[in-house]
FIRO-288268 format. One record per atom (N, C-alpha, C): x, y, z; residue in one letter. Coordinates in steps of 0.05 Angstrom, whole numbers, plus 5000, padded with zeros to 4 digits. Layout:
<sites>
XYZa ...
</sites>
This chain:
<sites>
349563938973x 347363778963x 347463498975x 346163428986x 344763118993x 345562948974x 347362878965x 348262738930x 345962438946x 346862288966x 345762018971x 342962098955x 341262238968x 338162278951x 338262368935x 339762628918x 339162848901x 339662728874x 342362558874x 343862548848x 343862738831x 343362678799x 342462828781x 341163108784x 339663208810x 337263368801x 338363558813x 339363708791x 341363948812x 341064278799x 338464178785x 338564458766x 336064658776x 336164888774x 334165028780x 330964988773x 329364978783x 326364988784x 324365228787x 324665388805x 323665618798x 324065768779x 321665878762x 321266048738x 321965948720x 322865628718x 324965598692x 321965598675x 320165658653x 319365558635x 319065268621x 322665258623x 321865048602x 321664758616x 321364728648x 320364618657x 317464428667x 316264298652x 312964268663x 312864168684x 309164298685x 308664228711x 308863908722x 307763758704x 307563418699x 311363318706x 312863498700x 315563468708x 316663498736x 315363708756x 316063828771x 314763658791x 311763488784x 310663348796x 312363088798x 313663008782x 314362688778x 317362708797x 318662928789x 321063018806x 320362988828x 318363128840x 317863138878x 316262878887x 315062698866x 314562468885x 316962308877x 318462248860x 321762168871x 323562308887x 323062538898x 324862548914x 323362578944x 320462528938x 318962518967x 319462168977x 319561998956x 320461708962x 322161638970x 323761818964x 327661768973x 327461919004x 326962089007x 327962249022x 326262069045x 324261989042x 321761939069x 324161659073x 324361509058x 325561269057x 329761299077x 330461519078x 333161589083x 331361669117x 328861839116x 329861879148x 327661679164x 327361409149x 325761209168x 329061029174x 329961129166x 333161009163x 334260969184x 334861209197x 335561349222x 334461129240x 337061149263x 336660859283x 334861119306x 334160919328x 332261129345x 335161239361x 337561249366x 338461299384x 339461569367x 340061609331x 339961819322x 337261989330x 335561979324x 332662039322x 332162249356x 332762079373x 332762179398x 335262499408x 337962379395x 339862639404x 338262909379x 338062739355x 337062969337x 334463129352x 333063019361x 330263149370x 331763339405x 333063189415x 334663329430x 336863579427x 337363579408x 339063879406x 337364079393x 335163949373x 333564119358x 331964309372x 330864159397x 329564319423x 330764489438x 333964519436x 335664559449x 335964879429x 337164859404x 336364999374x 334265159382x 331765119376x 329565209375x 329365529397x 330565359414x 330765739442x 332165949429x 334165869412x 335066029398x 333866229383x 331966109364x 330566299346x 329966609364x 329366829342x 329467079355x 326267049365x 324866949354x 322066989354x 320566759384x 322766629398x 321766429411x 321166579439x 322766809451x 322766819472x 319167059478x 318667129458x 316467289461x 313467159450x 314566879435x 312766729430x 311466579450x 307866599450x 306566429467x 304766239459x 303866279429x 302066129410x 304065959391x 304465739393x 306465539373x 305165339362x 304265269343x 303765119323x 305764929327x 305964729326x 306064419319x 305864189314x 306963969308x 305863719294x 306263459308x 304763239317x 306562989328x 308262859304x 310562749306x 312062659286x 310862389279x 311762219255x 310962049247x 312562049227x 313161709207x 314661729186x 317361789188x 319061719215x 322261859213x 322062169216x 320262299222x 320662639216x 321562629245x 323462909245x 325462989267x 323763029296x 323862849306x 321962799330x 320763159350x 318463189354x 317763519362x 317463449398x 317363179403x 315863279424x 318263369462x 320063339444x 322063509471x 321963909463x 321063859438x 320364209436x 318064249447x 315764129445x 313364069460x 313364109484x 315263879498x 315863919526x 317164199538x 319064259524x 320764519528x 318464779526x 316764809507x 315365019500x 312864999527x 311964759534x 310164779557x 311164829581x 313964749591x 315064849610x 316265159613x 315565249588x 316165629591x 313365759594x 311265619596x 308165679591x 307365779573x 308465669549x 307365789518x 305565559515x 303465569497x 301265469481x 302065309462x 301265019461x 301664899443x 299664799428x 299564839396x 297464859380x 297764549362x 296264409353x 297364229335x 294464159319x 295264109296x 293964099263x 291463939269x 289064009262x 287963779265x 285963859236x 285463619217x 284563589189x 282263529192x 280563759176x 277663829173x 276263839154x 273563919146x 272463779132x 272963909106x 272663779073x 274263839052x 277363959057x 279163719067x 281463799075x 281964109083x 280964099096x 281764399109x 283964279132x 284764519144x 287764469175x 286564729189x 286564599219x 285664819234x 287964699260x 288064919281x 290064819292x 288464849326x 287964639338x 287864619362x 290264689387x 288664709416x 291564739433x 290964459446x 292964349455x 293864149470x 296364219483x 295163989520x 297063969542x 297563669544x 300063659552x 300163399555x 298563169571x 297662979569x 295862829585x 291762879566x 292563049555x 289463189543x 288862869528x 287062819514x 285762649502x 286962729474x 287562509455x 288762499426x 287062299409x 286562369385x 284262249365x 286162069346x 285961909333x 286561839309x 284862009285x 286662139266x 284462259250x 284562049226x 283362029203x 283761839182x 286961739172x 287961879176x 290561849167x 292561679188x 290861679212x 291661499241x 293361609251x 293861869244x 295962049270x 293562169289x 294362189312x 293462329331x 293162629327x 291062699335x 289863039338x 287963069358x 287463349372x 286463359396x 283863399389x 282863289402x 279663189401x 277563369396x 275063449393x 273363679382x 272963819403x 272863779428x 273064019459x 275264199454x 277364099437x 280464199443x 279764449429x 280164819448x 280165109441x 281865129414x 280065229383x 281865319360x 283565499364x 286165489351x 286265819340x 287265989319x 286066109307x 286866189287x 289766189270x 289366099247x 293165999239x 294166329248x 293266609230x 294666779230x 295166899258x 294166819283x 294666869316x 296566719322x 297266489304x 300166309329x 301966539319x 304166519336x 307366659326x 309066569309x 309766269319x 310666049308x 309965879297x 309765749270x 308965529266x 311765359250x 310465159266x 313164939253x 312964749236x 314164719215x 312664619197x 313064359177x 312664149179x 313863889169x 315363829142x 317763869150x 318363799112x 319263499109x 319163449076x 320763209071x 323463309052x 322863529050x 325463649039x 325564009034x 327764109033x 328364379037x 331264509014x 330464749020x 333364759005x 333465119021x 336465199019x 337465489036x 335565719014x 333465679002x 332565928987x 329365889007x 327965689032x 326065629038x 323565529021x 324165408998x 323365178987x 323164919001x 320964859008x 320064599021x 318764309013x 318664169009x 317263869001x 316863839018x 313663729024x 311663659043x 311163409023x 308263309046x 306563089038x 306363019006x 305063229004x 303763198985x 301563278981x 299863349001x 297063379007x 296163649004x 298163839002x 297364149004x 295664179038x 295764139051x 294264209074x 295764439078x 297564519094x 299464699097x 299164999078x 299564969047x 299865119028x 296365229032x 295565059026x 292365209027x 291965389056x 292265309076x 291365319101x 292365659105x 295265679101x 297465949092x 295866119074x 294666029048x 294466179024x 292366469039x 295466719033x 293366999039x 293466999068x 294966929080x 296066929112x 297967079116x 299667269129x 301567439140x 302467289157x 301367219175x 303067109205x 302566809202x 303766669217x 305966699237x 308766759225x 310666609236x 313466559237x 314266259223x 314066229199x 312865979182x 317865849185x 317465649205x 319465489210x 319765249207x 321165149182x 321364889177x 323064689193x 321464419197x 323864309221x 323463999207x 326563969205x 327863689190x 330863629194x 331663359189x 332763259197x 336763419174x 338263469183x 339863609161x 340263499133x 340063249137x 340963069114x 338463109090x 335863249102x 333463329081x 333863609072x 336963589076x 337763939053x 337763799021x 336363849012x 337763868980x 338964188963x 339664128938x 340564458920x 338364618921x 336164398907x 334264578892x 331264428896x 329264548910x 326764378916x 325664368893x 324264258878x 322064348855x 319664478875x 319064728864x 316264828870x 313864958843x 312364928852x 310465058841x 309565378858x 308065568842x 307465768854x 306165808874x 304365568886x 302965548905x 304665498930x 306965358923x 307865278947x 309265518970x 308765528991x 309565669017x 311765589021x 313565799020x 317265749037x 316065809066x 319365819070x 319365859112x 322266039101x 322466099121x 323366409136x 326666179150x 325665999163x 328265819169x 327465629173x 330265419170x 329765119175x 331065059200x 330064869221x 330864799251x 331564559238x 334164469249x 334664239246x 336164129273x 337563959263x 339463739296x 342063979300x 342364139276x 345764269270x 345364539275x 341664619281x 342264859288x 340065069266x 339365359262x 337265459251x 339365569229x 337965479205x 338365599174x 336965819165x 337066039161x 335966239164x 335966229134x 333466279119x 332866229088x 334166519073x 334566549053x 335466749033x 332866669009x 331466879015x 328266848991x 329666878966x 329166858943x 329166978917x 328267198919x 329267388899x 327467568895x 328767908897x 
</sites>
């Protein structure tokens, strides 16, 4: 357990009952504050070897070498920098897809090459512009997927925004891969039923291969 962020919160969350929802909510934006706040932390010269072995990691996965459709994200906020996986995935001539937010928060995922044109969307991260070819979430192989926190059952903390969870809801494919920094392991994520696990977490130390409930 992450004790620096976690402290106290070490008890199970799924199915408990006697847990509310208004509880499970107040839990994950304290530990979405802490956690965002630990990896703006990180000096850049961490930031850089981490995004460097993670890309290094990433070839590993079983699903990478037959993968040509990859979903991913530009980093922002301290998250475990993507774009040497970016680089790595365009130099094997796979497809690189990345999120771009639509109208009534919808997520659709564009392809981008490097040098292509990049938008500010409202939120002032970059996304590839309205020329940029869709493609369907359930067609990528891979998608990689931003957490602010995780735990070894593939329980995830995101934004906040549900983009992700909706975008998934009633999806089969892809290869749903969480990528964060190690120190955003905690025991126990709080989730709700809506929320989407991943299959594994990529981190700086290497791929955590999830154990579902169930």
């Amino acid at each position: 357990m992450n004790r620096r962020v976690q402290g106290r919160h070490c008890q199970r969350y799924a199915g408990d009952p006697s847990i509310s929802n208004a509880e499970i909510k107040s839990e994950k934006q304290q530990l979405r504050k802490a956690l965002r706040e630990l990896r703006r932390s990180f000096s850049q010269t961490k930031q850089s070897e981490a995004a460097r072995r993670a890309a290094l990691h990433a070839q590993t996965l079983p699903q990478w070498p037959g993968a040509s459709k990859i979903g991913l994200y530009l980093d922002a906020d301290g998250e475990l920098g993507t774009q040497t996986i970016i680089s790595t995935a365009l130099d094997q001539q796979k497809d690189i897809y990345l999120p771009v937010i639509g109208p009534e928060n919808t997520l659709a995922f564009a392809n981008w090459k490097t040098g292509q044109p990049l938008v500010p969307n409202r939120f002032g991260i970059n996304e590839p512009d309205s020329s940029a070819p869709r493609c369907a979430i359930a067609e990528l192989d891979i998608l990689f997927m931003p957490l602010v926190a995780w735990d070894k059952r593939g329980n995830r903390l995101g934004m906040g925004a549900g983009y992700y969870d909706r975008a998934l809801r009633g999806i089969s494919g892809p290869s749903l891969i969480g990528l964060a920094h190690s120190e955003q392991e905690i025991d126990d994520v709080p989730s709700d039923d809506w929320d989407v696990v991943v299959e594994a977490v990529l981190t700086e130390q290497g791929v955590h291969h999830c154990q579902k409930e169930g």
